[in-house]
Structure formats: C-alpha cells, structure tokens
KOLNUDREN-89179 format. One record per residue (C-alpha): z, y, x. Coordinates in steps of 0.5 Angstrom, whole numbers, plus 500, padded with zeros to 3 digits. Example, Ala and Ser with C-alpha at 12.3 -4.5 7.8 and 13.67 -1.06 7.14 Angstrom:
<recs>
516491525
514498527
</recs>
This chain:
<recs>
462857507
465851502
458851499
456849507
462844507
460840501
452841504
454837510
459832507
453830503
449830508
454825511
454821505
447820505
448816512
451809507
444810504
439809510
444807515
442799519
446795524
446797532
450792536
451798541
458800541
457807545
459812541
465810542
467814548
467821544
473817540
480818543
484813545
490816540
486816534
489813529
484810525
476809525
472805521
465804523
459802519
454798522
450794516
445790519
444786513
446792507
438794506
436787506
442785500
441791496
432790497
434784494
437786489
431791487
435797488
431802491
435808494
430814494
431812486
438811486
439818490
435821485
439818479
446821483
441828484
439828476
446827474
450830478
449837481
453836487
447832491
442838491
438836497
431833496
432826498
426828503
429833506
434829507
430823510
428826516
434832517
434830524
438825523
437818526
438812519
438807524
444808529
451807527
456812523
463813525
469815521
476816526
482820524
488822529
493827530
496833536
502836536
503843537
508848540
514849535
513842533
506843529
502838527
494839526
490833524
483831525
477828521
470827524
465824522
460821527
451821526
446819531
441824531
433823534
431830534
437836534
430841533
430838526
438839524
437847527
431846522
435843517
440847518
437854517
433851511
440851507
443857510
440862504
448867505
447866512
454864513
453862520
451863527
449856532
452858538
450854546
455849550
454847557
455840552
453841545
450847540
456848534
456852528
464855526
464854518
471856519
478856521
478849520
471846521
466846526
459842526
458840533
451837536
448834541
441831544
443825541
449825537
452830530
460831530
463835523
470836524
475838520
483840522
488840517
494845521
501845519
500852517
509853516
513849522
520848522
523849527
531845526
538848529
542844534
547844530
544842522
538839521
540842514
538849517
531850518
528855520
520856518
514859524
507861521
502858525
497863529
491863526
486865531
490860536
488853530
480856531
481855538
484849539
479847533
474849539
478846545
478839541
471838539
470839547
474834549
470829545
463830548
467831556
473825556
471820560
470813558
478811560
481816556
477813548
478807545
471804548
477802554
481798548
479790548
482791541
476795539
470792542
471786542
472786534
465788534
464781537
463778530
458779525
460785519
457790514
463795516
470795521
476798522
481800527
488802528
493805532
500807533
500810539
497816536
504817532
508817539
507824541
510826533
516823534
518828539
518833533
523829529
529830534
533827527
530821528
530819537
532812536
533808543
527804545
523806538
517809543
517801546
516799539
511803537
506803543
500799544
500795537
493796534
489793528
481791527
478789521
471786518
469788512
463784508
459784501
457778500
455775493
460775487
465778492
468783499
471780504
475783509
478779515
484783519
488781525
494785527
496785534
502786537
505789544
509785549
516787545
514786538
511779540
518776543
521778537
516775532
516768536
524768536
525769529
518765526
516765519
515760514
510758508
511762500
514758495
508758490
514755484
516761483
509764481
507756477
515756474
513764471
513763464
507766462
499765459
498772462
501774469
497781472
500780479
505778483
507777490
510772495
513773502
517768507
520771512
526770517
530774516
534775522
528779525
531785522
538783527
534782533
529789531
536793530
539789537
532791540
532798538
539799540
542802533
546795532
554797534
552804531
549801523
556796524
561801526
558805519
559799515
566796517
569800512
565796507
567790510
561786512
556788517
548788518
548781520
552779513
546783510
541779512
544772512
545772505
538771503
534765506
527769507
524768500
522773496
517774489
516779484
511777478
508781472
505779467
504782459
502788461
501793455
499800454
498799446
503800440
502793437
508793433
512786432
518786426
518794428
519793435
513796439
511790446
515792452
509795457
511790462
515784464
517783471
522778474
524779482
527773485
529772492
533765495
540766496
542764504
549764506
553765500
560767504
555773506
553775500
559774498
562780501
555785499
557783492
565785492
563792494
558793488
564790483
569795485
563800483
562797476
555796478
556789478
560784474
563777478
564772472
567766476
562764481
557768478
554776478
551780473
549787472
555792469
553797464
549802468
544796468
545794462
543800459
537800463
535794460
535790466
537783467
541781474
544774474
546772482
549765483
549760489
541760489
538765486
538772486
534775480
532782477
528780470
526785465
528781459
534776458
529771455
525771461
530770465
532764461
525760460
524763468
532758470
530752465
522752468
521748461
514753461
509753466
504759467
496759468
496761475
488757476
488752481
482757486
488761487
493757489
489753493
488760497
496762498
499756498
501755507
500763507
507767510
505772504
501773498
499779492
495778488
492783481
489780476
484787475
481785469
486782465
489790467
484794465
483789458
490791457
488799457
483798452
479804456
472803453
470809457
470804463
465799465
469794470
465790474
472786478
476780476
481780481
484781489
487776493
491778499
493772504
498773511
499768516
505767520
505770528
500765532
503768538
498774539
497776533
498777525
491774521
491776514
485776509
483779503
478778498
475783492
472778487
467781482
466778475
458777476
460772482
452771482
449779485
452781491
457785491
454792494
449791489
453790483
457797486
451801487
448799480
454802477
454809482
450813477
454811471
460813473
456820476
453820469
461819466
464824472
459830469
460829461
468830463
466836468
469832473
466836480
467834488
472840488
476836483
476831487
477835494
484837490
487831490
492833494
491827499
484830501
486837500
484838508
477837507
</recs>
C-alpha cells in the first residue's frame, strides 16, 4: 500500500510536467469553504518559458527517472494514464474537529481527468500485489489504500486525500488543565470519516465551497503561473477544543479574513503579489491606529560591507490596546500587572512603532585572528524608545531583578547578560540589543556607512515592513561545494492597510537575471536528484520529516 501512495504522489507530481492554463475556475466547488489553504497551478505560459529555454520535459523526466528510482513509471504511461495535462491542479488543505476534541487534518490533491477508463487501466496496470479493490459510488468510483488515504475519481475529475487524525486526544479536567487525561482515537471510525469527507466534495453544493468566496475567485482576475488562497475560518471550529484559550470576542477576530496570491516566473527572478484582507472588526482597528514608513538609517548607518539580512517594520503601536480592548481581556491583562506597577497601555507606549533587526558577517569557518576564532554572527536590534516615563517604569522591575543596570539615565545589561555575551544599552532613544560592544559603538557614532545597494533600497524605502536575506552571500559563508546556488537574494516588501486590504510583494532573484526563473530551477532538478541518490537520500526520508510525516 505505501508503494501505491508513492505511485500516486508521483503520478500527482507529474502534473507540473504537462499542466497549461485554464481560466475556468470550476473545480473550485469540490473545495470546502473552511479550507484553510489552496494553491493552484494554472501555468498558461510555463511550457512556452521552459520550450524557450530548450528544456524538453520527457528528457528531464527520464533524467529524474535514471537518477532516482522513485520515478518508476515510463513517461508515457504516464503521459496518457487517463489524466487530462491540460486542466488546472489544485492543492487545498483544511481541518475537522472530532468527538473528544480530535483533530483530523486533510490534504488532497485535485486532477482533471479525460477518460477515467484509463486511470482504472492505470491503475490495474501498477497494482502487481493487488493491494486494493476499486469500489462504485452513486458520485464517484475510489480505492481505500488505508486508513488514512483514498484515491477517489469521477467522469471528469481525480481526488487523492489524505487524513492525518489525532490518534491520542486529550481530554482536560475542570479543575486543571495540568490534568490530562489521553483517548485513543477508533480506528475504523478515522476510515469512515475519511469516506464521509471525501463524499462531501463531490456532493456540497456551490454555496457551502470557496467558489462563493469573491476573495478566491476574483484572484483568478490577474493573469499567473500559480496562486494561493487562505482562510482563517477553518481554525474557528478548533477553538472549541481549546477551552484554556476562550478569550471574549476571538471568534469575531478570526472569522472571515482571507489572503490571495500570484506567484510568477519571470526572467532572473519569482514574483509573488499578495494582498490580505481583513473582516469588518480588524479593518476599524488598523484605520484607527495607521501605520507609518521604515526607517531605512537603520540598515544605511549598520556598519558593515557584509550585511546577510535584516528586517524593518513601522507600526502603531497602540494597535495592540485596541486588539486588547476588542478582545475584552484589557482590565483583566491590567489587574495581573498592577502589582508591577505599570499596566499594557505603558508597554506599549514606550516604543514609537520602529523596530530593526540586522545581521551581518555570517560565518561557519574556523578562521582564527590573534587565536581567537570570528564570531559566527553579528547581529544588532534597535527598536525607537516613545515615551520614556513608560519605559521607565518597565525598566524599574528589571533592575530590581538584576537583569538590567540603570546608570544615570541609562540601562545596560546586568551579568546574566553580560555572560551571554550580549550588548544592551536603553537611553532616551534607543533601545538596542547588539552582539558585540564594538558594533554597538560604530553602530551609535554612525561614522560607518553599509553597502546596502541602491535597488534594494529603492524597493523598501515607503514600505511599512522589509526583510531581506542576502542568499549568496549566506551559502558563501558555508563554504558548501556540494551545492550549486542559483539565488542571489529575497526581498519582502508590505504596505500599510489602504482600508480594504494589506498588499505585500516578495521578490526571489536569481544570480542568472538573463534565463527565466522556471527554467534555471528545472535545469538543476536532475542534479540535485543526482546529489540526493549519491547520499542515499530516498522520498521516505523526505516524508519523515516530521512536518510531512501525514503523507
């Protein structure tokens, strides 16, 4: 039966092979509307980039097929299995709570398919252990390869799901939540769910899946390769199991807020547009408290020739007051903090919004200077003191505990900072954690400027956050021959709330800016197979992970 699993994943995986565009989006009604993820493939122009940069795939697929032994199907069986290369792929992910606050989580993958006589053809073909039987629905025709996975098919369309179920629940006192109390989970009850779920997508109607989101289908409006969705309103039902975590009005917080994205590969670079938008509740909180522009001195006054990354947020503060208000929890968060003598308005008050962590002379080597090995990393955080009174009265309660020493008008780390060879220096305006004492000193007297380049600037300077990673300069420092990098770096930009809606950009830029993106990837799939099979590397290592241990 796992042999088969693997069979079918790779058979799924060929779909990014042969897949083209379709601006029909009617799949989208076998989607629930609590899914809590989707990612669709619709590349109208990916054959066209890939022909145009001679990648042929049956080649590249025999490349993958004679260095890795998990592609075992001939590439024309695959070709014509049944399966319709020219119809979209979706992925969607979403959770169900179960009795005795179980959790199952599903993963399916979605094919068009042209002739479902071939697929049982197929089908029959790779079943040499007769693992299976093919069973008959009023709606669809499925395979039970076991507890936790069905293939399921129709006339027009293929489903493989998979069901990862909390096998031990816990089921909480009244009294403690330290008391807990574990429930095996049945089961036969995991496979008839399983069963049960997979009959909802080929029998819900329109209203109860995402094709009645505007959210979803109007991101379908702007031309991509590939787009994402995502919802909270698939986490609303696991509240109910958190009975440690019923906050007043959290429910109204989480429902209805949703997340699109295009994803492109164009030349030297991936593009990725997202916008994030809010329900009726949040959107009143982030027109309240509006945010402002980073500060880009803290990146151009870092003192280095070799920043690795950094990021850069501004931000109102006095958002979290007003989440705190909304969710209900103020007087109580204040009541636990009077003893200290400062309250949640004072925490937040005592910073202006502007934060930015920056890293730079990464090294992994032992390069030794007057017998002392290069720090691994240098790394400073400075985030803009607001109201000083505020910080003030934060800052009595952590001399009191030795943490901190006040010198004047000054704070600095105590000894149990110090001994972790840590920086910390507060004043008026700064609030700042630095790696060494040296770069806190050249970092205060701005007498250094960094090498941050001008494109990269230009592209955060008016954002409301920026990260950026410098990938080359990274996997230079590893000094790892064994791996080709074909990435220079990632820029990730946000803008402030427009009043509907959060747009952010994120840009992946290859060190080859002349080959499109796809292409320079591809090109380098059969030598990372080729690497992966010299180091015994199979796809059940990679399935242990234990992020994808449900496949």
């Amino acid at each position: 039966m796992k042999n088969f699993l693997k069979l079918f994943l790779t058979l799924i995986t060929g779909a990014i092979f042969f897949a083209s565009c379709s601006n029909s989006i009617k799949e989208a009604r076998f989607i629930p509307k609590d899914a809590t993820f989707v990612i669709v493939a619709q590349p109208a122009s990916l054959n066209d980039k890939l022909a145009k940069a001679n990648i042929s795939l049956d080649t590249l697929y025999k490349e993958f097929a004679e260095k890795d032994s998990s592609f075992n199907i001939k590439f024309e069986d695959l070709k014509n299995c049944g399966i319709n290369w020219l119809g979209n792929m979706f992925v969607y992910m979403h959770t169900k709570s179960g009795a005795n606050n179980s959790a199952t989580f599903y993963v399916n993958a979605l094919v068009n398919i042209n002739d479902s006589s071939k697929i049982v053809a197929f089908i029959k073909k790779h079943n040499t252990k007769k693992e299976f039987e093919i069973k008959n629905t009023k709606d669809f025709s499925y395979i039970k390869m076991s507890d936790e996975s069905i293939l399921s098919w129709s006339n027009k369309y293929a489903i493989i799901t998979v069901a990862h179920t909390t096998y031990q629940t816990p089921k909480f006192s009244t009294d403690s939540i330290s008391k807990v109390q574990f429930i095996p989970t049945d089961n036969e009850n995991v496979a008839t769910d399983l069963l049960q779920q997979v009959t909802t997508y080929y029998t819900q109607k329109e209203e109860e899946s995402v094709a009645s989101v505007k959210q979803f289908t109007d991101m379908f409006k702007e031309k991509a390769d590939a787009y994402t969705y995502s919802s909270t309103n698939g986490f609303l039902n696991s509240l109910n199991n958190l009975p440690y975590l019923q906050l007043p009005k959290l429910q109204e917080l989480l429902r209805d807020n949703y997340s699109t994205s295009t994803i492109n590969f164009a030349d030297g670079q991936i593009e990725v547009k997202g916008n994030s938008y809010t329900n009726a509740t949040l959107s009143a909180l982030f027109k309240k408290y509006p945010g402002s522009a980073i500060n880009t001195s803290y990146i151009e006054n870092y003192p280095s020739n070799n920043i690795n990354g950094f990021m850069l947020f501004a931000f109102n503060p006095q958002i979290f007051t007003g989440l705190l208000k909304e969710l209900g929890v103020e007087p109580i968060a204040d009541s636990y903090l009077d003893k200290s003598g400062f309250t949640t308005a004072d925490i937040f008050k005592c910073f202006k919004g502007d934060l930015a962590l920056t890293v730079s002379d990464v090294n992994f080597s032992d390069i030794l200077i007057n017998g002392k090995k290069l720090p691994p990393v240098k790394m400073l955080i400075d985030a803009n003191v607001g109201d000083k009174a505020s910080l003030d009265k934060i800052m009595s309660k952590a001399v009191e505990s030795g943490l901190i020493i006040k010198t004047g008008n000054t704070y600095t780390g105590g000894d149990l900072v110090k001994s972790m060879g840590m920086i910390v220096q507060i004043d008026d305006k700064h609030f700042i954690v630095a790696s060494d004492s040296l770069l806190y000193k050249t970092y205060i007297a701005q007498t250094t400027k960094s090498n941050i380049s001008s494109d990269v600037l230009g592209k955060i300077k008016g954002k409301s956050s920026a990260i950026y990673v410098n990938i080359e300069s990274l996997v230079a420092a590893s000094n790892n021959k064994n791996f080709k990098n074909i990435f220079k770096d990632v820029i990730v930009t946000g803008n402030n709330f427009d009043g509907s809606k959060f747009h952010t950009e994120a840009i992946l830029r290859m060190k080859d800016d002349k080959q499109n993106s796809l292409a320079t990837i591809m090109k380098l799939m059969p030598e990372f197979a080729n690497t992966a099979r010299k180091k015994n590397i199979t796809a059940d290592d990679i399935k242990s992970l234990p992020f994808l241990k449900f496949l």
